[in-house]
C-alpha positions as CSV (number, residue, x, y, z in Angstrom):
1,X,21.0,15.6,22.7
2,X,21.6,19.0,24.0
3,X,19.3,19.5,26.9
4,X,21.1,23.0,28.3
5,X,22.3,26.1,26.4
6,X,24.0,28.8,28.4
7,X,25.0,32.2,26.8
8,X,26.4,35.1,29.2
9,X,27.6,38.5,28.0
10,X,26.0,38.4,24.5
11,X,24.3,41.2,22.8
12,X,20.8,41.3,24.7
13,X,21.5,37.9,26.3
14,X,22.9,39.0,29.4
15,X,22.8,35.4,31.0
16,X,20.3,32.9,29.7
17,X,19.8,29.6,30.3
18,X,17.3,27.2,28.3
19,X,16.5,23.9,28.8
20,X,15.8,22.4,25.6
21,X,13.7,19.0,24.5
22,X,13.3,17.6,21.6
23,X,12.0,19.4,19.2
24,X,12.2,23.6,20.4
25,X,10.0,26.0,18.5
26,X,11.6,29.7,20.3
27,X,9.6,32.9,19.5
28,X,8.9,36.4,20.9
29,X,8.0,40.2,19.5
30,X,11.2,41.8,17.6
31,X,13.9,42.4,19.0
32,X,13.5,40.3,22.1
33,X,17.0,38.2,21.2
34,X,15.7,35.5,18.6
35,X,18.2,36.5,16.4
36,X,21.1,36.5,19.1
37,X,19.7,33.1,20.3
38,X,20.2,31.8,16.5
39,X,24.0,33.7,16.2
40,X,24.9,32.4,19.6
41,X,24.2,28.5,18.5
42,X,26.2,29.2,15.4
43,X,29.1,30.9,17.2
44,X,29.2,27.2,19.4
45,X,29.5,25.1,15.7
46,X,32.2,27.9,14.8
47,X,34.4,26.9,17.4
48,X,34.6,23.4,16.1
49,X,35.3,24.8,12.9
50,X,38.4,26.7,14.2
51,X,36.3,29.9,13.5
52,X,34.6,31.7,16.2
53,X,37.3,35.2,16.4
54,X,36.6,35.4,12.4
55,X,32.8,35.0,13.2
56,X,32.8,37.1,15.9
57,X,34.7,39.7,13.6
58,X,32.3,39.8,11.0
59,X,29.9,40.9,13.9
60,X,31.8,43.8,14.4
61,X,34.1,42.5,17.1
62,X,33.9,41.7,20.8
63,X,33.1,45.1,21.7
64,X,29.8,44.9,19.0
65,X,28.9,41.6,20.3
66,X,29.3,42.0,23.8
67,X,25.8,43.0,26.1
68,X,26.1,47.1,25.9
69,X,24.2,47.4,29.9
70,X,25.2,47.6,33.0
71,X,26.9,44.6,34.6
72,X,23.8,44.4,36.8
73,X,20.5,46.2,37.5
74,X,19.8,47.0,40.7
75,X,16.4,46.6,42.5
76,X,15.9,50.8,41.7
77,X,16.7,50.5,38.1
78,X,14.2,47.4,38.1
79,X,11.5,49.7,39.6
80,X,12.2,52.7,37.4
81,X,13.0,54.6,40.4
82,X,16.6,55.1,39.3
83,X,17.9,56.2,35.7
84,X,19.9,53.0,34.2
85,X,23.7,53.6,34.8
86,X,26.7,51.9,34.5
87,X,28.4,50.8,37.6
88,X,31.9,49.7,38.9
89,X,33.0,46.3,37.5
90,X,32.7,43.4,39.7
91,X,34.1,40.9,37.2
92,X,35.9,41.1,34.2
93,X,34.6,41.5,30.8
94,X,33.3,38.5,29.3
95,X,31.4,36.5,26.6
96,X,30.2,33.0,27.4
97,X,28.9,30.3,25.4
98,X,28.0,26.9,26.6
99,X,26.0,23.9,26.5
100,X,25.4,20.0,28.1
101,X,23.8,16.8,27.9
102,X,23.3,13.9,29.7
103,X,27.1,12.9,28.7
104,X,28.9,15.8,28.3
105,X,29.0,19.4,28.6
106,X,31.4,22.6,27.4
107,X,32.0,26.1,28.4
108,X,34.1,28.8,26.7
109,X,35.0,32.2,27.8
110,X,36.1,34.9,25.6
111,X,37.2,38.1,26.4
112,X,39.7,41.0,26.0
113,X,43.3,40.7,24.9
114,X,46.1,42.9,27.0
115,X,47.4,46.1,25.3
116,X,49.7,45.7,22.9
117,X,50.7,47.5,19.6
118,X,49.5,45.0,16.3
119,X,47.2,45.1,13.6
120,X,45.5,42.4,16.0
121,X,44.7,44.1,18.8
122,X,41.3,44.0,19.6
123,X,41.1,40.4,18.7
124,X,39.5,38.4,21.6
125,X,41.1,36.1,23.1
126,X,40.1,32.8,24.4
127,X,40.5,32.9,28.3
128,X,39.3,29.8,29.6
129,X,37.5,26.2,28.3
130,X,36.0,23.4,30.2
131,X,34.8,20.1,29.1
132,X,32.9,17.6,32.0
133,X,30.9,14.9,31.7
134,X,27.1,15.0,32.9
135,X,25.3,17.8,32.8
136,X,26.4,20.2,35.4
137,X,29.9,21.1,35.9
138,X,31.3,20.3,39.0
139,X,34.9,20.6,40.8
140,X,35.5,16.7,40.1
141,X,33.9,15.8,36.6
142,X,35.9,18.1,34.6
143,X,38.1,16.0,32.2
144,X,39.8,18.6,30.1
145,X,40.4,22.2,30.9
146,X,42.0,25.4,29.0
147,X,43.2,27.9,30.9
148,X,45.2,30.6,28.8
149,X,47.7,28.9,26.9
150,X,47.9,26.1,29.1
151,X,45.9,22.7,28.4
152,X,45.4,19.9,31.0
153,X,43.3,16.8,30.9
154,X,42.7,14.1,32.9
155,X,44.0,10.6,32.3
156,X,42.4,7.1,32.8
157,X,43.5,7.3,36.3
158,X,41.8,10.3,36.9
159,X,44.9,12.5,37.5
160,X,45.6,16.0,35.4
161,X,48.7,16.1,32.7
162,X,49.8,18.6,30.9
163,X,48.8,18.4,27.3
164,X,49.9,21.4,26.2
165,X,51.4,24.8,27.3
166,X,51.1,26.9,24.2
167,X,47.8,27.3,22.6
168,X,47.4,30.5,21.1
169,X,44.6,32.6,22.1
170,X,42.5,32.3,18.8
171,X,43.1,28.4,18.7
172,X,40.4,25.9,20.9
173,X,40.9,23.4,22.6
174,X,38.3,22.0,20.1
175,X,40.3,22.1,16.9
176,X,44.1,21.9,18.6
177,X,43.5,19.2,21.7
178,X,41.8,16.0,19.6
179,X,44.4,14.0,20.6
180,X,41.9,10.8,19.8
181,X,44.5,8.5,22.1
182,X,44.3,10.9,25.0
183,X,41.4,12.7,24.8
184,X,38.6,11.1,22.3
185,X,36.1,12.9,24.2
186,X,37.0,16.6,22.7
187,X,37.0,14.5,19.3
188,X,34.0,13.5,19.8
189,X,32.6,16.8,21.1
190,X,34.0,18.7,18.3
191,X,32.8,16.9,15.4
192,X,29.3,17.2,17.0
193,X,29.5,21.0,17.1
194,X,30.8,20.7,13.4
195,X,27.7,18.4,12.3
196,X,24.7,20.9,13.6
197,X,22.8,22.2,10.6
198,X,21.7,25.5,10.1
199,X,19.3,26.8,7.6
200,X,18.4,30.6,7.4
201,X,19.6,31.6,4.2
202,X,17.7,29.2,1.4
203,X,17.2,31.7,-1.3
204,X,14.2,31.5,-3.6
205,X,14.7,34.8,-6.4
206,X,15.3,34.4,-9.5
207,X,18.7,34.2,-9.1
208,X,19.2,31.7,-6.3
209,X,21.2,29.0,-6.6
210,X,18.6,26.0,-6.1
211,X,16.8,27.5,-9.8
212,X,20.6,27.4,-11.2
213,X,21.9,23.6,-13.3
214,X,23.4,21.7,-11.2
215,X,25.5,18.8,-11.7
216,X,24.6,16.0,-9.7
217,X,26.2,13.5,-7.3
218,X,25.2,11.8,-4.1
219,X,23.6,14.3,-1.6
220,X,22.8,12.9,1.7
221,X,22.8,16.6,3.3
222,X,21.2,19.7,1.4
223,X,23.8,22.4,1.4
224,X,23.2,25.7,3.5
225,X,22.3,27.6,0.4
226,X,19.9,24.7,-1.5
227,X,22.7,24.9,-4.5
228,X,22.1,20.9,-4.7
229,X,18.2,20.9,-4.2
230,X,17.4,18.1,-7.2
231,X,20.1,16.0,-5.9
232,X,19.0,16.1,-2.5
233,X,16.1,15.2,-3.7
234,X,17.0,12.1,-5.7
235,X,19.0,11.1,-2.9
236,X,16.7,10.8,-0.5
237,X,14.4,8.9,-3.1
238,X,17.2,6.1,-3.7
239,X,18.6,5.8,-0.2
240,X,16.3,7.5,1.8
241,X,13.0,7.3,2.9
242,X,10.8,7.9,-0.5
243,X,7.5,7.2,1.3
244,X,8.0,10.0,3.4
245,X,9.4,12.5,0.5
246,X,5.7,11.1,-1.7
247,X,3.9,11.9,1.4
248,X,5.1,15.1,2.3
249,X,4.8,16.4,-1.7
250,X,1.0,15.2,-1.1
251,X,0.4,16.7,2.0
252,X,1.6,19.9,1.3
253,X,0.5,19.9,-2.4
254,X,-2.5,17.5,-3.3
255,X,-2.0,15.8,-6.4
256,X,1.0,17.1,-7.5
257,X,4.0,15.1,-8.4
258,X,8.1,15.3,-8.3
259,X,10.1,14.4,-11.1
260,X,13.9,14.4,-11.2
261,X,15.6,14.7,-14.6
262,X,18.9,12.6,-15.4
263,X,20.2,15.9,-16.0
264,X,19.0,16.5,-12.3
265,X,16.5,19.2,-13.6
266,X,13.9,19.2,-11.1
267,X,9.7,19.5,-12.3
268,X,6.8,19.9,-10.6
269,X,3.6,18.1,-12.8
270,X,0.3,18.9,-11.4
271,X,-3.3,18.6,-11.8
272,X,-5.1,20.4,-14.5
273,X,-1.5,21.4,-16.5
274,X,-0.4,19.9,-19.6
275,X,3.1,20.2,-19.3
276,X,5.4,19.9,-16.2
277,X,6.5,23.3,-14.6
278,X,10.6,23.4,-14.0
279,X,12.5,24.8,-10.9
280,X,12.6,28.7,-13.0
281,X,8.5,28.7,-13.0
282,X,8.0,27.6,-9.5
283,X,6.7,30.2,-7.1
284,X,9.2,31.4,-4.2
285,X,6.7,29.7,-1.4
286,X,7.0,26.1,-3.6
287,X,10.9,26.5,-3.9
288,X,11.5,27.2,-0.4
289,X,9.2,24.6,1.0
290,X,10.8,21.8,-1.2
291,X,14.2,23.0,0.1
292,X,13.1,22.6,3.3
293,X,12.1,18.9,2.6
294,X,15.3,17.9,1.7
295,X,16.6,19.4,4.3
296,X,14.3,17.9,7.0
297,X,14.3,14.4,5.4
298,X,18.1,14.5,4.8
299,X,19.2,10.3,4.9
300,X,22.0,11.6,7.0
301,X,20.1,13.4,10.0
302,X,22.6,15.4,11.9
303,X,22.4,15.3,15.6
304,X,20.8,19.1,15.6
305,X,19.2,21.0,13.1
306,X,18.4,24.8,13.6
307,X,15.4,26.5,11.2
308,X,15.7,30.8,11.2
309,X,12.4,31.3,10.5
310,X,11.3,28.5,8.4
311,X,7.9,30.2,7.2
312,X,9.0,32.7,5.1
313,X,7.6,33.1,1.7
314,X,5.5,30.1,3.1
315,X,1.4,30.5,2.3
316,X,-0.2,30.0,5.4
317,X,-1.9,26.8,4.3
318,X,1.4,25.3,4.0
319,X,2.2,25.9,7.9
320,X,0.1,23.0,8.9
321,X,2.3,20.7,6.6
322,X,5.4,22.4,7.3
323,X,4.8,21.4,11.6
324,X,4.1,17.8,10.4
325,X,7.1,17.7,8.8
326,X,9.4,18.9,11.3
327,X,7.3,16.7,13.8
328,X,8.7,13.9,11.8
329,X,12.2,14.9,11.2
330,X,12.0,15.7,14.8
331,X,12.0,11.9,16.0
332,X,15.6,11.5,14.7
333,X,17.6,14.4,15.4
334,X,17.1,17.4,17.8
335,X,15.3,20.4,16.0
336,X,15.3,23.9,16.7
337,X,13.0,26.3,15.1
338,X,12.9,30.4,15.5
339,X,9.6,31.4,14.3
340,X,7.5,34.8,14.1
341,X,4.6,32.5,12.7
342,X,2.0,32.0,15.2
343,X,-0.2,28.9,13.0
344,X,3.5,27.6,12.5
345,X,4.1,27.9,16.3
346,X,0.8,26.3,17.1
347,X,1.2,23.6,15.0
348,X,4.8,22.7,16.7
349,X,2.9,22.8,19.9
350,X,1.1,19.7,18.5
351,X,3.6,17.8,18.1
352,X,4.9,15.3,20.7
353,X,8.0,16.3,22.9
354,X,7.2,20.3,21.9
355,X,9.2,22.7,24.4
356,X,7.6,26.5,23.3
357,X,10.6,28.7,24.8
358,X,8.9,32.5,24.8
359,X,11.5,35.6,25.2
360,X,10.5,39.0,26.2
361,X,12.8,42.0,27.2
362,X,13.1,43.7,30.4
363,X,15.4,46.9,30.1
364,X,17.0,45.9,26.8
365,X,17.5,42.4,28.3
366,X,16.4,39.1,27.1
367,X,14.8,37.2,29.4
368,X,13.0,33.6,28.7
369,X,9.5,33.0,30.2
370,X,9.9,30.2,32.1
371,X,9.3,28.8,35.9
372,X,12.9,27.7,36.8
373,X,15.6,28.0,34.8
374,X,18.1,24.8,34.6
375,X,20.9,25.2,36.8
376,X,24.4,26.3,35.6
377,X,27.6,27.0,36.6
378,X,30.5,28.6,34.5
379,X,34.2,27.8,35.0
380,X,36.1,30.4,36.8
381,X,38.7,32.4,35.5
């Protein structure tokens, strides 16, 4: 379980530092850095994926992404006493992303690439990466380290060796280290980043792809867009835990029943209609709640799962159901949910092991309401 996230340099998230639980339900007004908080998890899970300059291109670049104010306010800006301003750099531009456990923790730095005439220019580049065990990083539990090109790691003795001496500046460590002889840690490390789940963008028109056929095979894990809904479903109701899918159908919609085709054509039969209603009739708030049932019940829970605003389209009778059934999902495998929904945020706070992280801004800055933050250090260029 992740229990620290650390993001430095990063649209409104100048440097934050969350301690997370459990099960995290993060909200605040607009634009207080919810959204950033969401991109800056995925960016993490793109770097085990070998993709994080793309993803960070299709932001608009390093210069779109990075925090647009001053490197620091001072105590007059703070007071309103002196007009905000840049001032001279103390340290060189950066973007930070990291997080820990109780086992293991990593840190990457990004930043800009020297002057040079190509196409490629204002790629970033990856400057420095940092894998240690524990929670903290310290000068001695450091067991692999990136530092420009160069790649060291430690071996069973505890002594550094040279692993590598050309890494390009796009590649990771992550995706071009995993010796699983040498180093099974990264391995391990980067198939977790790959595993987190994210969910933001189950579509429920008339066109989305959870109301299109579908042909039908196992489906332990509902795919990003709810493409494979019905066979989600069944899968879950022949390897999975069918008690809990009957339950949560009840709960959230009182005598109403799910069928799945053998043509995996999913209905809906309920009380006081003669016929079943199919996937095309259902109402948006019905589509997307089902979608997020086989998401949370998935057979295959990853180690984290990330919800973007889970509520929308949601009635607000459904919210109740909806916390429950996080609440359960939430007992095996770490859950994040960004939410504008105040009966869905209330009803998180219900459930056991809730950690309600509330951002604000100060000055365009994001800043997390809370009494001390966790304690962090990033690895030094």
């Amino acid at each position: 379980m992740i229990t620290r996230l650390a993001i430095s340099g990063y649209r409104s998230l100048r440097e934050v530092v969350i301690e997370l639980g459990q099960l995290n339900v993060i909200t605040g007004a607009n634009g207080s850095g919810k959204s950033s908080l969401y991109r800056a998890l995925r960016l993490l899970s793109d770097i085990g994926q070998g993709q994080v300059i793309q993803s960070l291109a299709a932001e608009g670049g390093l210069q779109s992404t990075l925090w647009a104010g001053p490197e620091s306010f001072s105590r007059a800006m703070k007071l309103g006493q002196q007009p905000i301003q840049g001032t001279v750099r103390l340290h060189p531009v950066s973007l930070k992303l990291g997080f820990s456990g109780e086992d293991y923790g990593y840190a990457i730095d990004l930043g800009l690439p020297p002057p040079r005439r190509s196409f490629f220019a204002r790629d970033p580049e990856i400057k420095i990466e940092s894998l240690w065990c524990g929670n903290l990083l310290t000068n001695n539990n450091p067991f692999a380290e990136r530092r420009g090109p160069r790649v060291r790691i430690r071996d069973e003795r505890g002594s550094w060796r040279e692993a590598y001496h050309g890494l390009a500046a796009h590649d990771s460590i992550m995706t071009h280290s995993t010796d699983p002889r040498d180093a099974p840690e990264i391995l391990l490390m980067r198939e977790r980043m790959r595993a987190w789940r994210f969910y933001d963008n189950l579509r429920t028109d008339r066109y989305a792809p959870a109301r299109q056929p579908q042909i039908g095979t196992y489906t332990p894990v509902l795919a990003s867009d709810g493409a494979d809904l019905a066979a989600a479903l069944q899968t879950i109701r022949e390897i999975g835990d069918t008690e809990a899918l009957n339950h949560t159908i009840a709960d959230a919609f009182p005598g109403t029943t799910l069928d799945i085709q053998p043509n995996f054509e999913m209905q809906l039969s309920q009380q006081g209609l003669l016929r079943p209603l199919k996937v095309a009739e259902l109402s948006d708030g019905t589509l997307r709640y089902l979608l997020l049932v086989a998401a949370l019940l998935s057979p295959r829970p990853p180690e984290m799962m990330i919800l973007n605003e889970p509520e929308i389209s949601l009635h607000v009778d459904l919210l109740k159901p909806l916390a429950r059934l996080i609440g359960q999902a939430a007992q095996h495998t770490q859950v994040i949910v960004v939410s504008h929904a105040a009966e869905l945020v209330g009803a998180l706070q219900q459930e056991a092991h809730c950690s309600h992280i509330l951002l604000d801004k100060q000055l365009s800055e994001t800043r997390v309401q809370q009494v001390n933050a966790p304690d962090w250090l990033w690895p030094s260029r």
